[in-house]
C-alpha positions in Angstrom: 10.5 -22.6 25.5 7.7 -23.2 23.3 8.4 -26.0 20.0 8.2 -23.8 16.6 8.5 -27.0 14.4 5.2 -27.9 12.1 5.0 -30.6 9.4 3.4 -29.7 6.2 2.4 -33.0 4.4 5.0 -35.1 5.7 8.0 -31.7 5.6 9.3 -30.7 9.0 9.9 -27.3 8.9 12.0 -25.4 12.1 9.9 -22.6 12.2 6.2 -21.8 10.4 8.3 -18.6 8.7 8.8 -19.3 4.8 10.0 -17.0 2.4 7.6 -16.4 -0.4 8.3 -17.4 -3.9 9.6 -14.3 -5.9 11.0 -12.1 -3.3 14.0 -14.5 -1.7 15.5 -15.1 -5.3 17.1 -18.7 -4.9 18.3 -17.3 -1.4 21.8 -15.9 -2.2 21.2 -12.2 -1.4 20.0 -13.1 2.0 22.4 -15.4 3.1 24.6 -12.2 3.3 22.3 -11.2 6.1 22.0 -14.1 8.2 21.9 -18.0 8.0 18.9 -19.1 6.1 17.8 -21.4 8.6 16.4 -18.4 10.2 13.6 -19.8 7.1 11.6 -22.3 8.1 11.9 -22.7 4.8 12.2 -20.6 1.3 10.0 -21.3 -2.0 12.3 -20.2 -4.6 12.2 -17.6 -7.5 9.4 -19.3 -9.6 11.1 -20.9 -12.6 10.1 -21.8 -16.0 11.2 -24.9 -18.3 13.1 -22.8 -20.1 14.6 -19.5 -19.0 12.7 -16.4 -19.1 13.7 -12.1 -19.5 10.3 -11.3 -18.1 8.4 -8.2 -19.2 9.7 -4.8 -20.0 10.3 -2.0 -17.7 8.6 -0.3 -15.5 7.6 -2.8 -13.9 7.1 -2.3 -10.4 5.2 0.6 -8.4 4.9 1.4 -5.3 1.2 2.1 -3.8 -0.3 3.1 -0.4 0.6 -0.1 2.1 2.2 -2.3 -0.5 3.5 -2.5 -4.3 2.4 -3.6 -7.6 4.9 -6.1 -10.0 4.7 -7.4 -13.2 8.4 -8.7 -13.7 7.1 -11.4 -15.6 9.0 -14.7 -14.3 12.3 -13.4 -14.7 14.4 -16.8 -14.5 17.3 -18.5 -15.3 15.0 -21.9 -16.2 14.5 -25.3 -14.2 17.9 -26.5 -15.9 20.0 -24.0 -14.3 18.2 -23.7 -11.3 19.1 -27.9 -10.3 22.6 -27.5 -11.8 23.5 -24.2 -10.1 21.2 -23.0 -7.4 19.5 -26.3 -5.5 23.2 -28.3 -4.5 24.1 -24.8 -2.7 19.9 -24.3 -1.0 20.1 -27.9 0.3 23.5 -26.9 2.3 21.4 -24.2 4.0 19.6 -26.4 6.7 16.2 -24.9 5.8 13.3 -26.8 3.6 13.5 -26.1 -0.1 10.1 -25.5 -2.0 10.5 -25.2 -6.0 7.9 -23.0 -6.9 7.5 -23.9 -10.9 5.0 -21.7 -13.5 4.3 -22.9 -17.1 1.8 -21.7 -20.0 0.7 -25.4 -20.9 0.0 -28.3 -19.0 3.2 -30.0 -20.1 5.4 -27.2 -19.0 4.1 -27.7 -15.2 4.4 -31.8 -15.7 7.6 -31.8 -17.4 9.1 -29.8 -14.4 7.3 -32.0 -11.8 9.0 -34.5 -12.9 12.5 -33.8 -13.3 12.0 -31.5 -9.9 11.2 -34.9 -8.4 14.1 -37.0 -8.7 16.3 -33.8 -6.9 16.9 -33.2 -3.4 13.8 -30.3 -3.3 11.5 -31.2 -0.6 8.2 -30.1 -1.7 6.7 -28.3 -5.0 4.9 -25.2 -5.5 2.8 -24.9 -8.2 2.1 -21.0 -9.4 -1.3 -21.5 -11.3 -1.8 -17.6 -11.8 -0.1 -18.3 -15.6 -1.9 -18.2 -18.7 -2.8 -21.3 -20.2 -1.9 -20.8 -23.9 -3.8 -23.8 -25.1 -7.4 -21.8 -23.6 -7.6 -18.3 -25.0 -5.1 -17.2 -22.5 -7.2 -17.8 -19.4 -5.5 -18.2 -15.9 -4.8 -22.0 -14.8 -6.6 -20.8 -11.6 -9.1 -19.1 -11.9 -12.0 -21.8 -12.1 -12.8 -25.3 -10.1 -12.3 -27.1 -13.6 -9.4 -25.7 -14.5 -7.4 -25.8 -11.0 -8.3 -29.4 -10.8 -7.5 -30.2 -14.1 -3.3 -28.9 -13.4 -3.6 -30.0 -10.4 -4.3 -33.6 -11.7 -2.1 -33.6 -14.8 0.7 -32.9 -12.3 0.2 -35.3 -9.8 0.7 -37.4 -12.1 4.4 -36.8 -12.0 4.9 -35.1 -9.2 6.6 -37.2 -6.6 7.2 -34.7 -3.9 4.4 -33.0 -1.5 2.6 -31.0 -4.3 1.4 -27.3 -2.9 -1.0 -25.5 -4.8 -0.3 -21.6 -4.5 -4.2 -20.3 -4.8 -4.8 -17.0 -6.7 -7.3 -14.4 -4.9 -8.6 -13.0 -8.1 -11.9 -15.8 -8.4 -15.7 -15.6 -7.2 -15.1 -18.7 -5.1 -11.4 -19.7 -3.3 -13.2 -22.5 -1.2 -14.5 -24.4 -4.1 -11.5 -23.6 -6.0 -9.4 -25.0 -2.8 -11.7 -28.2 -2.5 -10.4 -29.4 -6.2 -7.0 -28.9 -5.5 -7.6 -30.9 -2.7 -9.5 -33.6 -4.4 -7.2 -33.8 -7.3 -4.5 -35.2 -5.3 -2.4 -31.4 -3.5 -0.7 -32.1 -0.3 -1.1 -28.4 0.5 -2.4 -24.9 -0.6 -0.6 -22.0 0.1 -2.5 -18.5 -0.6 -2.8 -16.0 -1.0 -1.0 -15.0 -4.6 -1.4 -11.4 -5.7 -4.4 -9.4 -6.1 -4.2 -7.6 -9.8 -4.0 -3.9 -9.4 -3.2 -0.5 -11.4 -1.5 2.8 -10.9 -1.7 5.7 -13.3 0.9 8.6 -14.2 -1.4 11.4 -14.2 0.7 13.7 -15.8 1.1 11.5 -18.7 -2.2 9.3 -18.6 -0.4 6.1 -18.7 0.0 3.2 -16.5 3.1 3.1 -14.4 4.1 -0.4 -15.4 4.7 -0.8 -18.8 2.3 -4.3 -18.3 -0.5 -2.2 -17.5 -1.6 -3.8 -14.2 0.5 -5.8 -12.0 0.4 -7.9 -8.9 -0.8 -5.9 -5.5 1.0 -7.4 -2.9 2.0 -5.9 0.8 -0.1 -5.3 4.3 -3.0 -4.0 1.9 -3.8 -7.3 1.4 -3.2 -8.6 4.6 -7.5 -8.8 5.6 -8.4 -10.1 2.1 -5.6 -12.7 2.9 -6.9 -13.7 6.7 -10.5 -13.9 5.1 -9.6 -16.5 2.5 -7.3 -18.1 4.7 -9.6 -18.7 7.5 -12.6 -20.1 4.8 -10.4 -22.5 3.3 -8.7 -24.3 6.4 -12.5 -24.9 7.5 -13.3 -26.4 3.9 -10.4 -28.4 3.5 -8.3 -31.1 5.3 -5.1 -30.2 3.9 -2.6 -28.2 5.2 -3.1 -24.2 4.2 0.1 -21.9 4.4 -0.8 -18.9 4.9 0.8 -15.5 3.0 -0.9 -11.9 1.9 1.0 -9.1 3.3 2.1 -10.3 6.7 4.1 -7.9 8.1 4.9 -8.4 11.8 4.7 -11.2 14.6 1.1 -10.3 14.8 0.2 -10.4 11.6 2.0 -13.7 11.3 -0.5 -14.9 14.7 -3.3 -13.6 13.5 -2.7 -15.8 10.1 -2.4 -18.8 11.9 -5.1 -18.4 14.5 -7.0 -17.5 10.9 -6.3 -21.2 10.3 -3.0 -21.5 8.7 -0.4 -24.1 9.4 2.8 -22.2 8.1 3.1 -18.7 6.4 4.8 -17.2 4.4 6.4 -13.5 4.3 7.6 -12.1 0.8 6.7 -8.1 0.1 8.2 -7.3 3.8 11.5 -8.3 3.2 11.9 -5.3 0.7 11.5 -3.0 3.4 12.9 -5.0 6.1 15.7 -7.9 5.3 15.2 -9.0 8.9 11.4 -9.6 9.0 12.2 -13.5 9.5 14.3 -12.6 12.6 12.0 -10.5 14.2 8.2 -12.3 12.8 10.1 -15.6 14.5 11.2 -14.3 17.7 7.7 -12.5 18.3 6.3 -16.0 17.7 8.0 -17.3 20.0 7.8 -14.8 22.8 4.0 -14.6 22.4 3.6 -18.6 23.0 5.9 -18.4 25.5 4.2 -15.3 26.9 0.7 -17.4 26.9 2.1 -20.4 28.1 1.5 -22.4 25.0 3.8 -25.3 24.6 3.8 -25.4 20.7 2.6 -23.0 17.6 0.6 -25.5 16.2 -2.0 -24.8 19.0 -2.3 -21.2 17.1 -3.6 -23.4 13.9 -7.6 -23.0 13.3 -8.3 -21.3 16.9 -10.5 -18.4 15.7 -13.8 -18.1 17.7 -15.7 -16.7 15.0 -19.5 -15.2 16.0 
């Protein structure tokens, strides 16, 4: 049978199949399903340095192929989330990424570091956050910018450091390239696309936000595209994520050129996505007598 495991930066993982931050919570609700280590591993609910309501309601809408959210970091803060969440993940037998979001530079750095003396294996920093301190402007959205946060935290940051890429920029390679220089172990991408639905009968938007993240298999071939530029820019490890919906989607990502996935939007439809994505992994190398997945990794024969 063919090996599943890879290694991001150092991080064996069991299987390339990672739930994405936001939509696996701190990994309660699905551990009623199943075990978690059907995860290869799970970036948690993004948290904050101190705890967060989010925004108002409506805040979510469905579209064609996907949905829109603007919930706003909902979350109990970093605090709660090492007393009360992280003992009980790290009993799960599945790798633990602490995805963390801030509105200054010393949000991110003062998380980084009291993240890394825990038991979380890696850290994911969300950079699709206005930076207070700069009119409001995303943390990700330029080459200065990402790897200026990406720097700053590295700093203290002593777990492998993933950078979660946001799609909405003119260039995600050169964007990728100073995360990479600036010191990330990884990038993982793609984050939402920002979208917006309308109530024609009363002329407003559906969520009370005004536009929210577009997320599902609509993204899916914006995702591949950036996916597949970046591994051939960079020498870091890319995880892969942007509406993957099936085993085949979840090939076709790595063949793109990622290293590990993850599936977040899906679940919502489907709890057991992970089950079924993994398996068809599986019985697709198998199938094709390939002896590991990390063959998949980088194999597209582009014209």
């Amino acid at each position: 049978m063919a090996d599943l495991k890879v290694n991001i930066a150092g991080v064996e993982f069991q299987n390339p199949v990672i739930g994405a931050s936001g939509t696996v919570g701190f990994g309660r609700e699905y551990g009623e399903f199943y075990p978690l280590s059907v995860f290869g591993g799970i970036s948690c609910k993004g948290i904050t340095l101190q705890p967060r309501q989010g925004n108002p309601a409506p805040r979510i809408a469905e579209t064609p192929s996907g949905m829109l959210n603007a919930v706003g970091l909902q979350n109990p803060g970093v605090d709660h989330f090492i007393q009360n969440d992280l003992s009980w993940l790290k009993e799960q037998n599945t790798v633990v990424i602490a995805n963390i979001a801030g509105n200054t530079y010393e949000d991110y750095c003062q998380m980084a570091e009291k993240l890394s003396v825990t038991d979380v294996d890696m850290i994911e920093l969300n950079i699709s956050c206005p930076n207070v301190k700069s009119g409001g402007v995303q943390f990700g959205t330029s080459c200065e910018s990402v790897g200026a946060i990406t720097k700053a935290v590295r700093q203290f940051c002593k777990k492998p450091l993933i950078i979660k890429l946001s799609p909405n920029v003119t260039d995600i390679v050169s964007i990728a390239k100073s995360a990479e220089y600036e010191g990330a172990d990884a990038v993982s991408m793609i984050n939402t696309l920002t979208g917006m639905r309308i109530d024609i009968h009363n002329r407003r938007p559906i969520i009370r936000n005004n536009t929210g993240g577009l997320s599902g298999s609509a993204v899916f071939p914006v995702a591949v595209r950036m996916v597949c530029q970046v591994a051939q820019a960079v020498k870091i490890p890319v995880i892969g994520m942007g509406g993957i919906t099936t085993w085949q989607d979840a090939v076709e990502m790595m063949i793109a050129g990622a290293s590990a996935l993850q599936i977040g939007t899906v679940l919502f439809k489907d709890p057991y996505a992970p089950v079924k994505i993994t398996e068809g992994i599986k019985q697709f190398l198998d199938e094709n007598n390939i002896s590991s997945v990390t063959e998949l990794t980088g194999t597209v024969k582009l014209w």
